[in-house]
N, C-alpha and C positions, 0 to 999 in steps of 0.2 A: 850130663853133657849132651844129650839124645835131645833135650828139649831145644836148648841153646843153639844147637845145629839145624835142629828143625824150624825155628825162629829166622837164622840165619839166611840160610836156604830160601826161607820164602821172602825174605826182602828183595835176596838178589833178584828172584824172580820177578817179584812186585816193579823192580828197579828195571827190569830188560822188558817189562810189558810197556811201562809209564816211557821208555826211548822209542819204544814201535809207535807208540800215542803221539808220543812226538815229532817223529819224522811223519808221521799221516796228515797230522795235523798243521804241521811248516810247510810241508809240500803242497796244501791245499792254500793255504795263505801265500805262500811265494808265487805262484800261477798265476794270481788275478791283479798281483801289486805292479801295475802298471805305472802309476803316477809316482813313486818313491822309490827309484832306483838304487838308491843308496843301502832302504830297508829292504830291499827285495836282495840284495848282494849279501848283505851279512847276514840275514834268515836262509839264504843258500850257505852260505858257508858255515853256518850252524849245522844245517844239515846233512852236509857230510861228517862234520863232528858227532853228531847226532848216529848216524849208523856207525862211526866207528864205537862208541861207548857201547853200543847195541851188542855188535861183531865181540868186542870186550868180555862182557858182561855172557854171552855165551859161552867164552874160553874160561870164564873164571866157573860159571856151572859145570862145563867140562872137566874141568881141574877136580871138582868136588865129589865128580860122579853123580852128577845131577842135570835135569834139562829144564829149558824153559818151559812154561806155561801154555801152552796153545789157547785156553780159555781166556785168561788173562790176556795175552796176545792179542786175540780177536776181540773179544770185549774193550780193551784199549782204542784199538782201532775204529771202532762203529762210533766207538763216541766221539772221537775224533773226525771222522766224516759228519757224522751230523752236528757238528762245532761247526766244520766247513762248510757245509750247506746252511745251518742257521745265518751265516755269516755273510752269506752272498748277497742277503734281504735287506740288510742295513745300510743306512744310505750313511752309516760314518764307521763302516767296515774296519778300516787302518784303524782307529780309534779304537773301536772297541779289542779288535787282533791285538793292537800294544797292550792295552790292558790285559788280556787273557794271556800273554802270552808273558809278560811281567812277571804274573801271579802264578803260570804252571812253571818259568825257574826258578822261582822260591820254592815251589812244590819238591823240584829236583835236588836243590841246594841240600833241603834240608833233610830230603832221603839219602844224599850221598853224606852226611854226616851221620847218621844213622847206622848205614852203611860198615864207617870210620871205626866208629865206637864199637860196634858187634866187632868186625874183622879182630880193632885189638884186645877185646874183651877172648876170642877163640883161640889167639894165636896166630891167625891167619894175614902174614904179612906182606906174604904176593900179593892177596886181593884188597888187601887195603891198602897199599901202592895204585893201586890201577882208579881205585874209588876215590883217592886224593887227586887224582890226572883231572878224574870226569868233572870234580867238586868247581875246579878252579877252570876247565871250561863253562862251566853252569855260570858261576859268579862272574866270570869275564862277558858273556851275553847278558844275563839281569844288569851287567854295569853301563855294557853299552845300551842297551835299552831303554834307562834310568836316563843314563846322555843325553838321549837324542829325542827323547818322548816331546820333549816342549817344540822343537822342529818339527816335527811329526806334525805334531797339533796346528801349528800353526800354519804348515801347508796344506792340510787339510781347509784349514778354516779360509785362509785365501782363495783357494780352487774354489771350494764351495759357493764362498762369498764373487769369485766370476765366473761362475755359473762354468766350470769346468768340470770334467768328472772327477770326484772328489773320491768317495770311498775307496777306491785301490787303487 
């Protein structure tokens, strides 16, 4: 059972570094999306979702007698800043953000099912209540995202094509 806990334990962790990654990394992408108010409102409003799953996922290592990662954490983070600084160079920024950011709520999706499966593999049915909240915020973003991606695109491609500022 020692292994299975220890297994456990470091998802949750893995899972509270990868939402600090996340709120770093939304926060740096929502600043500069000037031209797509629409994406810049619900990458904000991710965001607050974002720290509450964070805030979350602390109470449930609290619960266990365990804490997050500081390494993990910071590591998360750096790479996250320099996601947002590589990202500043690109002259199809939003483009490439929808893309990255598509691909890191699948990352999420499928760590919170992960998540699922340990919690009911343990017993553990407060925290797998809370990891089924976050799942279905993750898939409610990847879905609007999926929506809206061709919008996206193709305001980008208009702006660019008049010579407007295009990339955020």
């Amino acid at each position: 059972m020692s292994e299975l806990r220890d297994n456990y334990i470091s998802w949750i962790r893995d899972a509270h570094a990868m939402e600090e990654q996340a709120i770093t990394m939304l926060s740096s992408q929502a600043e500069r999306l000037e031209s797509y108010p629409e994406l810049r409102t619900r990458i904000e409003h991710h965001i607050e979702e974002t720290r509450g799953q964070s805030q979350a996922l602390e109470r449930v290592l609290d619960r266990l007698d365990d804490d997050t990662s500081m390494l993990k954490v910071a590591a998360g983070k750096f790479s996250a800043t320099m996601q947002g600084l590589g990202g500043m160079f690109a002259s199809d920024e939003v483009v490439k953000g929808t893309l990255a950011g598509y691909t890191f709520e699948h990352m999420e999706i499928e760590s919170y099912r992960v998540l699922i499966a340990a919690a009911e593999a343990i017993g553990d049915t407060e925290s797998q209540a809370v990891f089924e909240t976050i799942l279905q915020q993750e898939e409610a973003m990847a879905n609007w995202l999926a929506a809206n991606t061709g919008k996206t695109v193709k305001t980008f491609l208009a702006r660019d094509e008049a010579d407007l500022e295009a990339s955020h």
